[in-house]
N, CA, C and O of each residue as an XYZ file, in Angstrom:
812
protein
N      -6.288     27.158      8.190
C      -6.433     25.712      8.408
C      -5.205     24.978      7.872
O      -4.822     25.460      6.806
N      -4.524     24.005      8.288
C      -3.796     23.469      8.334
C      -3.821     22.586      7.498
O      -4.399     21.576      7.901
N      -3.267     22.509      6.050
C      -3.046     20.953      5.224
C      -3.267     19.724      5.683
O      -2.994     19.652      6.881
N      -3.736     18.500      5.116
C      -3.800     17.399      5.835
C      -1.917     17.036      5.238
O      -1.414     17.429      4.185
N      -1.293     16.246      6.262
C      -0.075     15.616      5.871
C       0.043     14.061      6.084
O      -0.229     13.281      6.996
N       0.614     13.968      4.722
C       0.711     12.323      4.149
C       1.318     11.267      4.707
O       2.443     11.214      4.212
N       1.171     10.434      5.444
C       2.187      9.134      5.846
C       2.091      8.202      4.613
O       0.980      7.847      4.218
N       3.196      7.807      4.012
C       3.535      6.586      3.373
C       4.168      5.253      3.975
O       5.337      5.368      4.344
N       3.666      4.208      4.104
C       4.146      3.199      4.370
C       4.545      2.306      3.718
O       3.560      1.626      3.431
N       5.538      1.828      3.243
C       6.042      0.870      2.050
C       6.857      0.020      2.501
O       7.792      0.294      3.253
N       6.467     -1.521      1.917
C       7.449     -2.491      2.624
C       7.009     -3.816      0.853
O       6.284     -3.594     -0.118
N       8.030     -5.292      1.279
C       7.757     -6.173      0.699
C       6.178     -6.640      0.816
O       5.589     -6.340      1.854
N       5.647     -7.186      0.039
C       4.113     -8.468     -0.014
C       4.750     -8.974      1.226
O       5.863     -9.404      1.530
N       3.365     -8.712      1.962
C       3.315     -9.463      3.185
C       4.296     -9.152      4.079
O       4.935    -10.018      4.676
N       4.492     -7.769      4.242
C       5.951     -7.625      5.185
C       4.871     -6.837      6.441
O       5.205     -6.580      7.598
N       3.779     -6.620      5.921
C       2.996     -5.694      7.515
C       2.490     -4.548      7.144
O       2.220     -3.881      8.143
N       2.085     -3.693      5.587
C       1.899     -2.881      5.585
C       0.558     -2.332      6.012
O       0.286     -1.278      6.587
N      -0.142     -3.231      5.620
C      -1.703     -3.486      5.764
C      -1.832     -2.716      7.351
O      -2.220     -1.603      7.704
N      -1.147     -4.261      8.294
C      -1.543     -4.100      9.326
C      -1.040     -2.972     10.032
O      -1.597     -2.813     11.118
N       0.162     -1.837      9.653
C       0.737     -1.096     10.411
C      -0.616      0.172     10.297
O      -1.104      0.835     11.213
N      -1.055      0.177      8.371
C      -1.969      1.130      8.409
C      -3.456      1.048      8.874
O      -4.204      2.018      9.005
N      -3.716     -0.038      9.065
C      -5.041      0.115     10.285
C      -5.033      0.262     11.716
O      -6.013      0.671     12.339
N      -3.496     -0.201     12.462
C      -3.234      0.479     13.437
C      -3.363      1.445     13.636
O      -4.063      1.720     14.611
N      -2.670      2.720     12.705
C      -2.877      3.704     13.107
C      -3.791      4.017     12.559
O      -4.059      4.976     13.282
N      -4.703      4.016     11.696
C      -5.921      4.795     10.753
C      -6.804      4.196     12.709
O      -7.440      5.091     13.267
N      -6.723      2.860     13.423
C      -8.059      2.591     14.050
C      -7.709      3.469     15.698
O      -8.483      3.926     16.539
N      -6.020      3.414     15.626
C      -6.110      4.740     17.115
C      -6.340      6.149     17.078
O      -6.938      6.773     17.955
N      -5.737      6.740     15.805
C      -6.206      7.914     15.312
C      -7.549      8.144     14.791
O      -7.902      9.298     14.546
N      -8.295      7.201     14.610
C      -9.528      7.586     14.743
C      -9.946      8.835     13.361
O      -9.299      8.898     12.315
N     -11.063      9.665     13.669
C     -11.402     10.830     12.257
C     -10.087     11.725     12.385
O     -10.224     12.845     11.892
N      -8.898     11.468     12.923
C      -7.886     12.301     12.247
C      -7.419     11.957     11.343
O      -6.762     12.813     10.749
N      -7.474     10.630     10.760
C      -7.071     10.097      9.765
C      -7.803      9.226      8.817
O      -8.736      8.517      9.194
N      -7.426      9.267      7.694
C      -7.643      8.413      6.002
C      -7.215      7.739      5.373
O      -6.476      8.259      4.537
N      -7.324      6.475      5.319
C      -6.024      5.646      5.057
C      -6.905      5.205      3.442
O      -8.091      5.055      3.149
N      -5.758      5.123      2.764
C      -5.680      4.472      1.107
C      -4.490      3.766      0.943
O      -3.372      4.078      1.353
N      -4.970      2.393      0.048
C      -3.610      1.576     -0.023
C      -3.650      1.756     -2.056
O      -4.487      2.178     -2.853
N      -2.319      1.193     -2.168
C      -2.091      1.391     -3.763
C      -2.936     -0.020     -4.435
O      -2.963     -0.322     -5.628
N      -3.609     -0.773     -3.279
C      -3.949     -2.009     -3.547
C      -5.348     -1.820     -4.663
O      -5.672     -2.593     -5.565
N      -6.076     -0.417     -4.215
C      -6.901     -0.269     -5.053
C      -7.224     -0.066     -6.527
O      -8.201     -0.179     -7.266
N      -5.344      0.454     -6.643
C      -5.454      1.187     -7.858
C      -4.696      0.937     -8.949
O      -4.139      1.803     -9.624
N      -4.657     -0.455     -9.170
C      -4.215     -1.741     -9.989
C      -5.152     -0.780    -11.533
O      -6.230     -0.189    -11.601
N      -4.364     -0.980    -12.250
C      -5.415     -0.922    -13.928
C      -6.278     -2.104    -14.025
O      -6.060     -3.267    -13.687
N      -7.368     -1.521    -14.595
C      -8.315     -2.590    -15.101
C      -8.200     -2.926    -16.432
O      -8.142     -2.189    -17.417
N      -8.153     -4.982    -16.283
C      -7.842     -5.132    -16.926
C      -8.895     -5.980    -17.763
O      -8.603     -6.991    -18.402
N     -10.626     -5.217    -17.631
C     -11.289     -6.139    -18.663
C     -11.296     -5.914    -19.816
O     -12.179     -6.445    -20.490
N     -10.190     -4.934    -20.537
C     -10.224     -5.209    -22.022
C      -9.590     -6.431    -22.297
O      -9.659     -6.774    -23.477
N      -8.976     -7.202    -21.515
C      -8.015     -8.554    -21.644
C      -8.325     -9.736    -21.092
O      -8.239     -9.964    -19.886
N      -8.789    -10.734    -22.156
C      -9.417    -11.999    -21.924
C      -8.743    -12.517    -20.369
O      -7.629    -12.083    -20.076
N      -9.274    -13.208    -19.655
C      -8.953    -14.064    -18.705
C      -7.269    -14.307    -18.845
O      -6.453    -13.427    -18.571
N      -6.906    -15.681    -19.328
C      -5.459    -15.811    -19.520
C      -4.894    -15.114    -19.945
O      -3.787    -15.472    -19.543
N      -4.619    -13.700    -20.923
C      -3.974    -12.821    -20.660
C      -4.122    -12.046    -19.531
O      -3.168    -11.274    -19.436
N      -4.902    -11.929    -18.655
C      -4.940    -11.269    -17.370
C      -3.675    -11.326    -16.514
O      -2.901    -10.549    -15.956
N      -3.950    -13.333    -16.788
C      -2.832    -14.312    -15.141
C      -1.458    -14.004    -16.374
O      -0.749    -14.982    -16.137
N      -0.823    -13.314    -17.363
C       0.322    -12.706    -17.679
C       0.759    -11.617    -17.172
O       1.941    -11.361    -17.405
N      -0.002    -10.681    -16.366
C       0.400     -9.564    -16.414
C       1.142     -9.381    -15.073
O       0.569    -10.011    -14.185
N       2.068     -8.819    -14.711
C       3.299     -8.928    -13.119
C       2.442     -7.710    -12.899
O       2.266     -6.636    -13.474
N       2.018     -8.271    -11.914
C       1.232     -7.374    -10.620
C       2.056     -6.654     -9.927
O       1.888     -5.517     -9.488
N       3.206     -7.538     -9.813
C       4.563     -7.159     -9.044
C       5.506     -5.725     -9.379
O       6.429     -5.062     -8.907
N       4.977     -5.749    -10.033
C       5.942     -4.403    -10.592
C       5.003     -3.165    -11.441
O       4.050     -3.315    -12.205
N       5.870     -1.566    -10.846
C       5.075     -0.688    -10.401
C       3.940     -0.175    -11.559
O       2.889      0.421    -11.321
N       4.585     -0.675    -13.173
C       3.616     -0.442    -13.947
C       2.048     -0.900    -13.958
O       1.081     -0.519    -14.617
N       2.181     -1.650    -13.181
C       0.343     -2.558    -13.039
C      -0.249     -1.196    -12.200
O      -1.446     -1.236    -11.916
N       0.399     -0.191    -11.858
C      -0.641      0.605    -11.153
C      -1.005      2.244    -12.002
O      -0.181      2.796    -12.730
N      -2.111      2.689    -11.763
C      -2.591      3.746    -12.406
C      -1.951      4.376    -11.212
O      -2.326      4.178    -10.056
N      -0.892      5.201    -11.593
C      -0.213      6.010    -10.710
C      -0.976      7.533    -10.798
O      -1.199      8.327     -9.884
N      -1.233      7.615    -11.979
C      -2.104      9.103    -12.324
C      -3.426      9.334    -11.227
O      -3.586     10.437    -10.704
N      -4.346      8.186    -10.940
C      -5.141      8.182    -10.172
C      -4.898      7.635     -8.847
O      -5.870      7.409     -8.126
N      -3.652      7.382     -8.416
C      -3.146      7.446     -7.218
C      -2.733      8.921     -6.815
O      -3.034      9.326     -5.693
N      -2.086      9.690     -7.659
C      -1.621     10.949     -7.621
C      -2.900     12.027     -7.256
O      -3.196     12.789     -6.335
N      -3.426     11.628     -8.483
C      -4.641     12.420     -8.246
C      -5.654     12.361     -6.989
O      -6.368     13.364     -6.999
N      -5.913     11.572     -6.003
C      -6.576     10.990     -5.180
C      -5.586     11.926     -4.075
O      -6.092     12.728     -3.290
N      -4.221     11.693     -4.159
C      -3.627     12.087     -3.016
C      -3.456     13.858     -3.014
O      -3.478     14.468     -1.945
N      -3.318     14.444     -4.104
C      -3.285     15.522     -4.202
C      -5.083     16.127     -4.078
O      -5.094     17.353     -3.966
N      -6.317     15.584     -4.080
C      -7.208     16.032     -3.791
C      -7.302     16.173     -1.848
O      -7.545     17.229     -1.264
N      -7.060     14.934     -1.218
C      -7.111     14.619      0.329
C      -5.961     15.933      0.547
O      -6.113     16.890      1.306
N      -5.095     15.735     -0.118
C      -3.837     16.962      0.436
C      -4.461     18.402      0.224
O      -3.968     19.349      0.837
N      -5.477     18.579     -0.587
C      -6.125     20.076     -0.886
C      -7.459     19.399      0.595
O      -8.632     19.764      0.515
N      -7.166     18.800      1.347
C      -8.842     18.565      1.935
C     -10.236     18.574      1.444
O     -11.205     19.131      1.959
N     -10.160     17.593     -0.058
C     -11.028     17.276     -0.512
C     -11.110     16.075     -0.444
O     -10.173     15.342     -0.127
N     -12.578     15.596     -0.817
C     -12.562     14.048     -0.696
C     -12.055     13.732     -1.946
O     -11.738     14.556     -2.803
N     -12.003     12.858     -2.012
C     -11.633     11.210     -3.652
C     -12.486     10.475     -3.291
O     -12.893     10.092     -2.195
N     -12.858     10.213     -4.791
C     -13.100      8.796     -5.217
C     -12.223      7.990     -5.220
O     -11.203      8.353     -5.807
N     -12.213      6.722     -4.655
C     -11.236      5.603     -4.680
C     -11.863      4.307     -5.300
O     -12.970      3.900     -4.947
N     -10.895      3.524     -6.486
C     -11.637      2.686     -7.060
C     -11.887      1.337     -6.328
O     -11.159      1.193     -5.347
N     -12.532      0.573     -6.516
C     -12.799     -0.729     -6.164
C     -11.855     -1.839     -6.930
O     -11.733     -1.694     -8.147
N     -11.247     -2.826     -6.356
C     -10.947     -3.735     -7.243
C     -11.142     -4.945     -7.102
O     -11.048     -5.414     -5.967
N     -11.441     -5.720     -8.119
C     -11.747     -7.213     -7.649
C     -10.948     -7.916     -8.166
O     -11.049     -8.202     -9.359
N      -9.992     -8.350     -7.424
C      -8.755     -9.167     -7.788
C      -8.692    -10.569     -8.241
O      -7.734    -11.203     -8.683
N     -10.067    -10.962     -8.013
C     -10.690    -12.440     -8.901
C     -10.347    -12.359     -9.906
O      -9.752    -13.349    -10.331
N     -10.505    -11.236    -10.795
C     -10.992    -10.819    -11.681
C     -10.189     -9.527    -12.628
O     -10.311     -9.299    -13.832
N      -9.551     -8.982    -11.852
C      -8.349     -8.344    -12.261
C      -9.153     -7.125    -12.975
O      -8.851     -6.635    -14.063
N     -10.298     -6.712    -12.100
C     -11.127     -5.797    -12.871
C     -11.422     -5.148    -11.611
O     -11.473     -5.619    -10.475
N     -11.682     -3.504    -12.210
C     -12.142     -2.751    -11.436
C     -13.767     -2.835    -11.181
O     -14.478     -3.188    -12.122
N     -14.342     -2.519     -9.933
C     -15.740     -2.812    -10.036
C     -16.752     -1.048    -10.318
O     -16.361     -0.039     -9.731
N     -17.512     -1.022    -10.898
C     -18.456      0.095    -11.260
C     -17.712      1.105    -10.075
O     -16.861      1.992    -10.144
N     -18.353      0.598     -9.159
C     -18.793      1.572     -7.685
C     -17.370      2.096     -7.499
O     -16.425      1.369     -7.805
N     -17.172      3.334     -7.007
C     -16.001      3.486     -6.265
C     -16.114      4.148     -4.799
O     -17.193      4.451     -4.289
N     -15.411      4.251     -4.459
C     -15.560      4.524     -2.754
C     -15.236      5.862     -2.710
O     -14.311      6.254     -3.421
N     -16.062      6.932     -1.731
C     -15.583      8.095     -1.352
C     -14.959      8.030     -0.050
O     -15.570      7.580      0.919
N     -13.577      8.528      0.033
C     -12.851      8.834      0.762
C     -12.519     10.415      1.565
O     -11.629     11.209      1.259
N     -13.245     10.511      2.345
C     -12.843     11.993      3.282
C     -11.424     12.449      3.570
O     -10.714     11.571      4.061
N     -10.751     13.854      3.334
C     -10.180     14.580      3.979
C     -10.010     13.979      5.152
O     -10.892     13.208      5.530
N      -8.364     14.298      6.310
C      -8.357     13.999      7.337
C      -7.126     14.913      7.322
O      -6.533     15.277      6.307
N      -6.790     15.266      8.720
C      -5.208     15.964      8.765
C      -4.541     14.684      8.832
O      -3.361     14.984      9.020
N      -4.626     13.514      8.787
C      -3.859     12.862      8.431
C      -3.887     11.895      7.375
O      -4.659     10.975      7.645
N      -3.281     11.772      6.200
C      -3.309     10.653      5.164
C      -2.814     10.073      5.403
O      -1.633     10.385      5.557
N      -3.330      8.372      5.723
C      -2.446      7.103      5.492
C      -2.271      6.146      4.098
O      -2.919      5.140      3.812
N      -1.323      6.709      3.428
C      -0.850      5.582      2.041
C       0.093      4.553      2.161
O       1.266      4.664      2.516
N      -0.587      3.425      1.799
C       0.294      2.402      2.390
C       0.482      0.771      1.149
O      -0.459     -0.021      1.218
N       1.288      0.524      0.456
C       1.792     -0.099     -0.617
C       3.571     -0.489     -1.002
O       4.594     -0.088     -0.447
N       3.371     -1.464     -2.225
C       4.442     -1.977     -2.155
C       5.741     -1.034     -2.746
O       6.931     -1.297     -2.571
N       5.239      0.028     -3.423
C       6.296      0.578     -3.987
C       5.949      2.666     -4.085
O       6.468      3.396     -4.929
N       5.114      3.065     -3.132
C       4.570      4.528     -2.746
C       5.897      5.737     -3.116
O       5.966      6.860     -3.614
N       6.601      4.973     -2.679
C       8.194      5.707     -2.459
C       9.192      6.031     -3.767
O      10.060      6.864     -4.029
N       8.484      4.745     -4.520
C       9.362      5.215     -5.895
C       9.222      6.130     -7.074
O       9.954      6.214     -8.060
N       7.997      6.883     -6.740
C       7.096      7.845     -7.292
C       7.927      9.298     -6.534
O       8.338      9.299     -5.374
N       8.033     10.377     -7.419
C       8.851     11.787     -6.929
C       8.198     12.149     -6.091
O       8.574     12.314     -4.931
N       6.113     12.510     -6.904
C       5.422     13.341     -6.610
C       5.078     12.703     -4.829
O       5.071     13.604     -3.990
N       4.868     11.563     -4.403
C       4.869     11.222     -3.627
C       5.836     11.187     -2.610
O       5.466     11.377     -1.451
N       7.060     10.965     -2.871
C       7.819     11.259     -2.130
C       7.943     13.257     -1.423
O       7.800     13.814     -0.335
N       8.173     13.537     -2.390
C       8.080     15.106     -2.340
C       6.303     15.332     -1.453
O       6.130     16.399     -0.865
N       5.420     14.529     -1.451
C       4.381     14.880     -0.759
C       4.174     14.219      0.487
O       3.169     14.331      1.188
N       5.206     13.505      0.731
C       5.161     12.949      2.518
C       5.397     13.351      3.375
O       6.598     13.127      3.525
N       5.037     13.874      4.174
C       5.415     14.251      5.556
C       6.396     13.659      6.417
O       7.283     14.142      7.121
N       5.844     11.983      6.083
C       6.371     11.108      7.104
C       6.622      9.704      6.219
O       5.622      9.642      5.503
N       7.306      8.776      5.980
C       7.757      7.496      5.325
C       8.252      6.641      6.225
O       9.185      6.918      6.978
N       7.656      5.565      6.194
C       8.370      3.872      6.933
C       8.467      2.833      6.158
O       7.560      2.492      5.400
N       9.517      2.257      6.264
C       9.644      1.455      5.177
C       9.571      0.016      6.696
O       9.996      0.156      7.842
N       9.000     -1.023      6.185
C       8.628     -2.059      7.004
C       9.887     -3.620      6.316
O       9.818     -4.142      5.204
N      10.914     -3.981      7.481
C      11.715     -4.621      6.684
C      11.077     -6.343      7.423
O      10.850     -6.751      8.562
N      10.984     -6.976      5.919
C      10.671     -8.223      6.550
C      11.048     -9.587      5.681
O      10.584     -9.707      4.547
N      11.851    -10.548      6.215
C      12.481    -11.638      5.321
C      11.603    -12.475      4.667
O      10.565    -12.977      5.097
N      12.288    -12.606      3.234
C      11.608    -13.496      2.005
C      10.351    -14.495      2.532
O       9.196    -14.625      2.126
N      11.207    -15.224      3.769
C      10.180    -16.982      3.987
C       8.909    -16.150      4.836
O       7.831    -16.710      4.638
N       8.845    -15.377      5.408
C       7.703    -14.928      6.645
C       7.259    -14.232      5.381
O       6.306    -14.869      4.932
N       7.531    -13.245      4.654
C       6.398    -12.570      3.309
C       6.140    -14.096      2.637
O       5.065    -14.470      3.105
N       6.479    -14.756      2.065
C       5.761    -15.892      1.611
C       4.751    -16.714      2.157
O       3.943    -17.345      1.476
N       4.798    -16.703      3.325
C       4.640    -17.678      4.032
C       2.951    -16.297      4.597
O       2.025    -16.897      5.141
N       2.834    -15.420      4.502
C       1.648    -13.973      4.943
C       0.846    -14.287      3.522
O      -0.376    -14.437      3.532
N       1.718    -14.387      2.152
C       1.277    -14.054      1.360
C       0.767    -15.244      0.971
O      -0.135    -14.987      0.172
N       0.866    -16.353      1.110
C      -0.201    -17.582      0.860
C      -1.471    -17.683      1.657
O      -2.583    -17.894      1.173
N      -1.126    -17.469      3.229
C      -2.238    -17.237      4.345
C      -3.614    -16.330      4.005
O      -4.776    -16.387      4.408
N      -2.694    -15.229      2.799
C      -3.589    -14.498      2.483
C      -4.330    -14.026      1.327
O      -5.246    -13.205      1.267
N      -3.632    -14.847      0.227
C      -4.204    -15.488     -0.828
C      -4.843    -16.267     -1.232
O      -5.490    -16.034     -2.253
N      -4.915    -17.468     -0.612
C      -5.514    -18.334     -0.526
C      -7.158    -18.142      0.279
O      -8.272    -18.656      0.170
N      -6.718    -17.435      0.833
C      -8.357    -17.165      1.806
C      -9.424    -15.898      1.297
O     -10.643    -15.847      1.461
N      -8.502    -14.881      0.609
C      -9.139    -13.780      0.385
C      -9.212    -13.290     -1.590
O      -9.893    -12.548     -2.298
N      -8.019    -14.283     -1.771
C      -8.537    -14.350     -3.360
C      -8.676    -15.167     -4.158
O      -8.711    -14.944     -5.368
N      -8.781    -16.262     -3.629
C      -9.209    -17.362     -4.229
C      -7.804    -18.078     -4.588
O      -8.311    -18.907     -5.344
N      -7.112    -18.237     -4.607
C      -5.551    -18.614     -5.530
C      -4.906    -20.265     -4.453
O      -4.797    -20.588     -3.270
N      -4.719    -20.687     -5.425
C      -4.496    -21.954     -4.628
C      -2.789    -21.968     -4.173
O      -2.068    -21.210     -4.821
N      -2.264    -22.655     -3.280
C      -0.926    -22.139     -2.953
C       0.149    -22.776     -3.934
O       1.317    -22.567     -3.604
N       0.012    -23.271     -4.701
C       0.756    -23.598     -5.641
C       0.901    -21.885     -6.741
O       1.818    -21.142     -7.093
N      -0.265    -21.934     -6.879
C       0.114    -20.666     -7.779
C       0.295    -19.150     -7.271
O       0.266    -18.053     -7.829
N       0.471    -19.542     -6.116
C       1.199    -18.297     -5.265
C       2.572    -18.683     -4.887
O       3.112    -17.593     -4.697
N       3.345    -19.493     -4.695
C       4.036    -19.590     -4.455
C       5.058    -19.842     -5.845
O       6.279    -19.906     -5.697
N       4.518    -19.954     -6.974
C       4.917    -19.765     -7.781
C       5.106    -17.946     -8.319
O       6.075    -17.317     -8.744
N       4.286    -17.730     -8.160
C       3.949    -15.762     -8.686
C       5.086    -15.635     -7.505
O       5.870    -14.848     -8.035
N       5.590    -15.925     -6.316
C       6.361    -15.215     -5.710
C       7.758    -15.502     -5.974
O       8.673    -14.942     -5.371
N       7.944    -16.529     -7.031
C       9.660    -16.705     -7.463
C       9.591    -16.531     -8.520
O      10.717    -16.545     -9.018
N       8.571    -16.296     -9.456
C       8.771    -15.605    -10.646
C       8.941    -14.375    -10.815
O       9.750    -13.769    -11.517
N       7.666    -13.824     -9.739
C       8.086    -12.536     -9.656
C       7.912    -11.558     -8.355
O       8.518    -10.487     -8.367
N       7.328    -11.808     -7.551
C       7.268    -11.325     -6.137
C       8.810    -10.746     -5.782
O       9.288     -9.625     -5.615
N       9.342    -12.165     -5.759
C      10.828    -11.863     -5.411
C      11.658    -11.407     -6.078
O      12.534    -11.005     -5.312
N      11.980    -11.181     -7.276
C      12.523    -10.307     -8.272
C      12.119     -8.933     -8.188
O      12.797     -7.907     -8.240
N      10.906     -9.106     -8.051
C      10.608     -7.456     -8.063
C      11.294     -6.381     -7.209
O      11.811     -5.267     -7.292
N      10.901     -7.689     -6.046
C      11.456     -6.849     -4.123
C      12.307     -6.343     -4.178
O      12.600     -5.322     -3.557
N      13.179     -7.148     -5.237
C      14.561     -6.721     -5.125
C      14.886     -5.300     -6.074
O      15.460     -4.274     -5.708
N      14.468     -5.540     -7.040
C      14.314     -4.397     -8.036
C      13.696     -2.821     -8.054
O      14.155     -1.765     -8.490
N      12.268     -3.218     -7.278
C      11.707     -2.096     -7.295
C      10.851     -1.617     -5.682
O       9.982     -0.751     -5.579
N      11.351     -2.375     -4.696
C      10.610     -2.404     -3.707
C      12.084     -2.458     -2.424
O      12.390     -1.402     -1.869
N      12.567     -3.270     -2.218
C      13.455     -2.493     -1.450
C      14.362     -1.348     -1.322
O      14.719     -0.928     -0.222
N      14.760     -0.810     -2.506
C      15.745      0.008     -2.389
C      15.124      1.267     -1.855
O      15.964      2.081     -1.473
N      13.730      1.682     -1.714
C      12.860      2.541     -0.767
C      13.250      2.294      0.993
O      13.030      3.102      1.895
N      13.863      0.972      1.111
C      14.158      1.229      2.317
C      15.402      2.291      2.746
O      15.483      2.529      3.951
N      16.292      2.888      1.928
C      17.196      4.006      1.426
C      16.743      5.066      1.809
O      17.429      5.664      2.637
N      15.689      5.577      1.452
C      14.957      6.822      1.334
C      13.722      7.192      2.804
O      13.326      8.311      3.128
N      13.390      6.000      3.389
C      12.166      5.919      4.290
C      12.741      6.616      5.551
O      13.822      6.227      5.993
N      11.992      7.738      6.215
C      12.537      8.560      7.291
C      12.323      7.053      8.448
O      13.252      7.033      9.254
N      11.703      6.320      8.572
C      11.587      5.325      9.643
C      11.642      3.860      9.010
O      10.678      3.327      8.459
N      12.587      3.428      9.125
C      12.598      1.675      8.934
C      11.569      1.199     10.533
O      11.508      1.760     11.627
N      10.995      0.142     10.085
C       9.965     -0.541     11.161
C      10.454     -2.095     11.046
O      10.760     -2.523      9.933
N      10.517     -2.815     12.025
C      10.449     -4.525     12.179
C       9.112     -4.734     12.004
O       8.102     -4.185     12.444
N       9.488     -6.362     10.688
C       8.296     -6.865     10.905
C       7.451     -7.322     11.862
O       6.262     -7.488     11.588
N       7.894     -7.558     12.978
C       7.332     -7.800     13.854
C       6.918     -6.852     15.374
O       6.925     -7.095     16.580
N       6.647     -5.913     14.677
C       6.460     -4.497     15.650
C       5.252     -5.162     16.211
O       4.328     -5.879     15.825
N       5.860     -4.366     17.738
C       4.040     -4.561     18.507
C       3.876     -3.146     19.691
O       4.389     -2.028     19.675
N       3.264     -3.573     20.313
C       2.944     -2.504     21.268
C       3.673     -1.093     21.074
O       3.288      0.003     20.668
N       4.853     -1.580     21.524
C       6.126     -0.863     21.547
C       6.197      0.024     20.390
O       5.711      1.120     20.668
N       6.571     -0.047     19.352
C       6.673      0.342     18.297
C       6.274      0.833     17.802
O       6.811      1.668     17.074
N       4.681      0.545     17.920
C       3.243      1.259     17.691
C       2.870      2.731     18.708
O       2.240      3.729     18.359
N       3.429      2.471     19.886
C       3.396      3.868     20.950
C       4.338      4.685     20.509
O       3.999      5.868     20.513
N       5.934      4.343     19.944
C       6.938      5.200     19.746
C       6.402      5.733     18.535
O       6.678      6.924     18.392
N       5.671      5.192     17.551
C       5.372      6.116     16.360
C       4.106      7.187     16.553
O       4.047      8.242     15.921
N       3.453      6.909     17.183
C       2.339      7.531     18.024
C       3.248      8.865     18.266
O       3.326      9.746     17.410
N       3.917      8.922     19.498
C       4.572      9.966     20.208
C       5.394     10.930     19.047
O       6.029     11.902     19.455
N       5.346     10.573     17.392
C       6.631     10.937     16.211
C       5.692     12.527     16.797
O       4.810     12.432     17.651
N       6.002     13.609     16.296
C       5.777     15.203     16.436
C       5.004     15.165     15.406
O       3.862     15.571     15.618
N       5.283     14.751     14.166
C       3.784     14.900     13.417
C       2.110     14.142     13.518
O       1.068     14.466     12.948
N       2.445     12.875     14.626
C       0.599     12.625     14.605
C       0.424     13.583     16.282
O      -0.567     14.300     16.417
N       1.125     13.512     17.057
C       0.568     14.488     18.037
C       0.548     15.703     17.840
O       0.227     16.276     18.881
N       0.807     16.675     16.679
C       0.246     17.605     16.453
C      -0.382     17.746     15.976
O      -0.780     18.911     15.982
N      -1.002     16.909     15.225
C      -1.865     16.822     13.832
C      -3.024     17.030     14.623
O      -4.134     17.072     14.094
């Protein structure tokens, strides 16, 4: 039996990663498993409220990389994971966590997947999604504001304090390393040519 093999997708906040990985997780269908790094933020209810809104989300230490690792190296043995829940109100993980199935194909998809060895060394396949400062700002209020409560003042602040510092620091230079750069604004097109790549039609 054949290993499942990993796609990583990594781009800026709000550059398309989301949407590239439900594209393919919803045409590929049970060949594939998609996990984003979005889940696997540290929890942070040992830390009152306002120390919470201190902590840079933006940069790669806010994530339990150990249980990102671990999650991906279980799906890569074709086992399931547990995947945690997070509630970003709240900057806390929730009880429940989600079981995630085996697939011959893994979809991981986040802001910084690429800057990790073990991950890199475990991809099959990498796209890095390139997309300018004002259109990620401009995704990332649309989608803050509606889905986590955050009013656009204080998003648009988190993105020049640190959104955009980060990008620069720890999130673009993966576009270096990514076997496929993608436009933000991929459609049809783009979506069929990655389709046709030799690793999802054999998979």
């Amino acid at each position: 039996m054949t290993a499942p093999s990993l796609i990583v997708i990594a781009g800026g906040s709000g550059s398309g990663k989301s949407h590239l990985a439900r594209q393919l997780r919803h045409t590929l269908g049970s060949r594939s498993a998609m996990m984003t790094l979005d889940h696997f933020y540290h929890d942070l209810a040992h830390l009152d409220p306002a120390q919470r809104e201190l902590v840079n989300f933006d940069h790669p230490d806010a994530i339990d990389w150990a249980a990102v690792e671990a999650a991906v190296s279980r799906l890569s043995a074709s086992l399931p994971a547990e995947i945690p829940r997070y509630d970003f109100a709240t900057h806390t993980r929730l009880k429940e966590t989600e079981r995630l199935d085996a697939a011959p194909l893994v979809i991981l998809e986040g802001l910084w997947p690429l800057t990790r060895p073990a991950l890199q060394d475990a991809s099959s396949l990498s796209i890095f999604i390139e997309c300018p400062a004002d259109l990620r700002l401009a995704r990332r209020i649309a989608r803050d504001t509606v889905e986590r409560g955050r009013s656009e003042e204080s998003v648009r602040r988190q993105f020049l304090d640190h959104v955009a510092p980060m990008h620069e620091l720890h999130v673009q230079s993966q576009a270096s390393i990514a076997d496929l750069i993608f436009p933000h604004d991929f459609g049809k097109a783009e979506i069929a040519s990655l389709l046709n790549h030799p690793l999802l039609t054999n998979s």
